[in-house]
N, C-alpha and C positions, 0 to 999 in steps of 0.2 A: 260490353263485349271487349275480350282483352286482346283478339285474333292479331289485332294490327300491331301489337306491341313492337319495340326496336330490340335488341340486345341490351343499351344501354342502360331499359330498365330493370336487367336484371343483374345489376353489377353491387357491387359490397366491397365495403374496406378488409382487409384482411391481413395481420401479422402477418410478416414471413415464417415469423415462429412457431404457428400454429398449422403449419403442414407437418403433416405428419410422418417423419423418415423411416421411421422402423415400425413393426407393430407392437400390440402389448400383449404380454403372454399374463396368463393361457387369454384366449381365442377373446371366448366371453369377458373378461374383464372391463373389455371396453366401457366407456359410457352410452346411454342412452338418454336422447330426450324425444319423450311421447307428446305426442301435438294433435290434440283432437281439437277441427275448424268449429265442431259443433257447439262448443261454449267454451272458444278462446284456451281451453288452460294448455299448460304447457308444465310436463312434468320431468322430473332430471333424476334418470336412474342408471342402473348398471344393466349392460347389456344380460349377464346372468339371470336379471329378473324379466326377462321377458314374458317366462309365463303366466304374472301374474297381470298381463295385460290380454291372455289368448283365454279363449277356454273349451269344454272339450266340443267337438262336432266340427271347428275352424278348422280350415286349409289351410296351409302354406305351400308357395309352389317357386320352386327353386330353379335356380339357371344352372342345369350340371355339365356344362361345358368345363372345358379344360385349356389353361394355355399352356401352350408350346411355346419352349424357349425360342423366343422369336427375334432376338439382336444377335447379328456377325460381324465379325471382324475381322477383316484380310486386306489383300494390298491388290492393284494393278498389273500388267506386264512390266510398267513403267516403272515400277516400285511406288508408287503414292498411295497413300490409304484408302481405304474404303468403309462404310460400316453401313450394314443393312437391314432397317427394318420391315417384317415380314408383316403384310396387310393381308392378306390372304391366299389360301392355295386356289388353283381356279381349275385341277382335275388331279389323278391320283398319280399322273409321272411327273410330278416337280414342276409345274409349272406354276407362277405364281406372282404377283403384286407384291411390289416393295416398295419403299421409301430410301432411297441411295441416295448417301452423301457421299461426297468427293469434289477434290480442287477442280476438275474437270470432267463433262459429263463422261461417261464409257462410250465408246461408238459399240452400233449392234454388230454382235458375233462376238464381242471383247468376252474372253473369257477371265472371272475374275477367283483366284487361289483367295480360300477363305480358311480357316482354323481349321484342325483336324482332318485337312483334304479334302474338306467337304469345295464344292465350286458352285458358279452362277455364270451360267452364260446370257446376256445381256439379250433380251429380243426386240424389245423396241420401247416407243413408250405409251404410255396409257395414262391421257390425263395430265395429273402434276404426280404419278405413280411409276414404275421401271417393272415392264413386265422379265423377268427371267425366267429360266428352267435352272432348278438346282439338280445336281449329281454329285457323285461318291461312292466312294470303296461301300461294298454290303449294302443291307437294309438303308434306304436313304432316312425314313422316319426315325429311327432307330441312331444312326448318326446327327439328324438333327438335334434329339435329344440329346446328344453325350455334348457336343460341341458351343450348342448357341448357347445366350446368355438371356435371362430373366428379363423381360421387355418392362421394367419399371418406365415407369413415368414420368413425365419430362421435371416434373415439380420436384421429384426425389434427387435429392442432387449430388449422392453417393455412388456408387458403382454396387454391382449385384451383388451380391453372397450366397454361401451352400445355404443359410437361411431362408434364403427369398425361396427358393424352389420347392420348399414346401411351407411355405408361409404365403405367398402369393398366388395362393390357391385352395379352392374349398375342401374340405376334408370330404363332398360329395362329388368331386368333379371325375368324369369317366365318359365325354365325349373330347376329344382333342380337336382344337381347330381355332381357341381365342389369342389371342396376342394382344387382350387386357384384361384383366380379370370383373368377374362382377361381384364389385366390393361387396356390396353387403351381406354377402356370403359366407366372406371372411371371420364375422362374429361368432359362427357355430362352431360350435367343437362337438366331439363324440357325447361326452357329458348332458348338458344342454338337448342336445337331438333326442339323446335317449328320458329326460326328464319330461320331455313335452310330449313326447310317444305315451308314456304314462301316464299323461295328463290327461292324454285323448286327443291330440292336437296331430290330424293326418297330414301327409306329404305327396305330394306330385310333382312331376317334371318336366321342365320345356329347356329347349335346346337354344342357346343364341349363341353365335360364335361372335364375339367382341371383337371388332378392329381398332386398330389404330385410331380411327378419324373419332375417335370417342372422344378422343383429348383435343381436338380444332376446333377453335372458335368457329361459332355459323358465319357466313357469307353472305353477303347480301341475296344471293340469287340461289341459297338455300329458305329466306324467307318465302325469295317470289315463286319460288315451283312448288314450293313444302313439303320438301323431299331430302331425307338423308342421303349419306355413304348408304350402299347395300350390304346388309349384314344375313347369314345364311341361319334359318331357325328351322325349328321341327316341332312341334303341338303333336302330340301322339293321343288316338285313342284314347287310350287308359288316363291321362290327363283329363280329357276332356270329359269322360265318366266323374272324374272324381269329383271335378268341378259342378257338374251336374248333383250327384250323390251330397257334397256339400250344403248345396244351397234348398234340396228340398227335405233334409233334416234342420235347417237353419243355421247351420254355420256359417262362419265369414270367410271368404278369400281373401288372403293376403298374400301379396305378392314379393318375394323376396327380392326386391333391384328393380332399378328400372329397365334392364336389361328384360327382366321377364315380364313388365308390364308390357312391352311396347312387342314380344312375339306372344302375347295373348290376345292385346287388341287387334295385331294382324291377324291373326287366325278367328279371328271375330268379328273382320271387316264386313261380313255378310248380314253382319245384326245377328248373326247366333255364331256362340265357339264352335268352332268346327276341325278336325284333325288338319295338320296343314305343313309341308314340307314347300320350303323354298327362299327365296330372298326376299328381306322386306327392308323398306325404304322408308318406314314411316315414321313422320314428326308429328311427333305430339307436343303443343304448346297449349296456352289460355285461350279459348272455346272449343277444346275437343272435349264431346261427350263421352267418356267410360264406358264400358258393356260389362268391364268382368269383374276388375280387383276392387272392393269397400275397403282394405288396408294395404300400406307396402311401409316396408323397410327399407331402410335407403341409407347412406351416405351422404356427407355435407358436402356438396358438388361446389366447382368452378365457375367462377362469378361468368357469366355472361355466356353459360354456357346450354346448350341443348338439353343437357340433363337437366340442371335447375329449373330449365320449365316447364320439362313434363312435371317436376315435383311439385312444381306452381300452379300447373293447368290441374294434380290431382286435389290438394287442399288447399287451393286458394291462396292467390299472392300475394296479400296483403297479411296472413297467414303465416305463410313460410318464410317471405323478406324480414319479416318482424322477429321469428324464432332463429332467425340465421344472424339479428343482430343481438339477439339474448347471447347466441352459442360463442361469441368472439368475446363480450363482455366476458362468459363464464368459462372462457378459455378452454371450449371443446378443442379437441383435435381434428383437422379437416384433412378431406379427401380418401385417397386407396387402403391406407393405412392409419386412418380417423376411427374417428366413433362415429354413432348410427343416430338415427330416426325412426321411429312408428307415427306413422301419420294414419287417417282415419279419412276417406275421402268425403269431400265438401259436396253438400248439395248444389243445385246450381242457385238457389236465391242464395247462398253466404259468398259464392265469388264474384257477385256485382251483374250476374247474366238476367 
């Protein structure tokens, strides 16, 4: 049983160089390596060819969240800087969780002049979090959009561009509310979508809004409760049919991100999927048993990170450690703007349970 594991063992040498700054066009081009635990092989192809790993009656079920440009920049009364990243909205008049940097913290009421007249008035704190209220001239969502900037990743070490706003987002995305995107998403293009539709290879949709705390190292006292950040998700109905309708014509689910693995397992905490609006908090590492996804697509994650071991808990760590040090030999590109994974989930006798 792998439950007790540290972080530590989930850590990996990594170029600086193989983070990945920009993406590659078109979408698909990427690479892929496919990783079935079932008999070790490990196969290295183009994202483009994914269909020849699906076939038809398979699900894929995608995170169609959207992020919002969620970094600002403005100054103090004081004149000092400010810049703030948005962790989540917490109702529909601007109130909201942030990450505030500055020389000094703001005292509550400070109101703080940010781009495009957009403001934040300071309300208290929450956490190691800055709750505000945003305001501005007109539609405030609608101003947020014109003004904030692409909430790239701490690893990218460029400043945004008109590219990222539509590169740093799925060509399916139509819920707003992320402020990270879920990378593996990023490899579809129209093309692609529409060649697997033909294949026979159906889609469904679940809803996760990505925070920030995607990119924080665990804590210790995120092992000991085993509990994330809270992330806001929705399982709809018509989801949970599909998935249903999948698996009794024989199809596979596969999960596009771990993003969507971890608001399917929630909505399935009951030992059946079940339709399901609300916030989930769940960690998935090495001995969590699966209910929904047999395949997911993924992204080469952050050494010591949450993500990496759900991807560990689903094909086996011994599994994935191993294909992650193939991918640095063979000089994949890692992270938001990387290349991808199909893995194939491990029974429980291949991950040592």
């Amino acid at each position: 049983m792998r439950a007790a594991m540290t972080p530590d063992a989930f850590d990996y040498d990594l170029p600086p160089e193989l983070i990945a700054q920009a993406p590659v066009s078109p979408r698909s081009a990427s690479r892929l390596m496919v990783l079935d635990p079932r008999d070790g092989g490990v196969t290295d192809r183009r994202f483009a060819e994914l269909s020849d790993f699906l076939r038809p009656g398979d699900l894929l079920v995608f995170n169609d969240t959207r992020v919002v440009p969620a970094r600002f920049f403005g100054r103090r009364a004081t004149g000092g800087r400010v810049e703030l990243l948005l962790e989540r909205f917490l109702d529909d008049a601007g109130r909201a969780h942030v990450a505030l940097h500055a020389s000094k913290s703001p005292r509550v009421g400070e109101v703080l002049a940010l781009e495009g007249g957009l403001q934040a008035t300071v309300l208290g704190r929450a956490d190691e979090l800055t709750e505000v209220v945003f305001s501005g001239p007109g539609d405030l969502m609608d101003l947020i959009e014109r003004v904030g900037h692409v909430p790239l990743p701490p690893y990218i070490t460029r400043a945004d561009n008109e590219e990222d706003r539509a590169r740093y987002q799925t060509v399916y995305a139509r819920a707003p509310g992320a402020v990270a995107a879920p990378t593996a998403g990023l490899h579809f293009d129209e093309p692609l979508l529409e060649r697997l539709a033909r294949q026979g290879v159906e889609t469904a949709f679940v809803t996760l809004h990505v925070g920030a705390g995607t990119f924080r190292p665990p804590r210790p006292e995120t092992f000991a409760q085993g509990r994330l950040h809270p992330e806001r998700i929705a399982v709809s109905e018509s989801c949970v049919a599909a998935v249903e309708a999948a698996r009794a014509r024989g199809g596979r689910v596969i999960a596009v991100g771990t993003t969507t693995v971890r608001a399917l397992e929630a909505a399935a905490a009951s030992g059946k999927l079940e339709p399901h609006v609300g916030d989930t908090d769940i960690f998935i590492r090495p001995g969590y048993v699966f209910r929904v996804a047999e395949g997911l697509i993924t992204n080469f994650h952050l050494p010591r990170s949450t993500l990496l071991m759900l991807v560990c808990a689903f094909a086996g760590f011994d599994h994935v450690m191993g294909a992650y040090g193939r991918a640095v030999a063979e000089r994949y590109r890692f992270f938001s703007y990387g290349d991808a994974m199909l893995l194939w989930r491990a029974r429980r006798s291949e991950i040592g349970e």
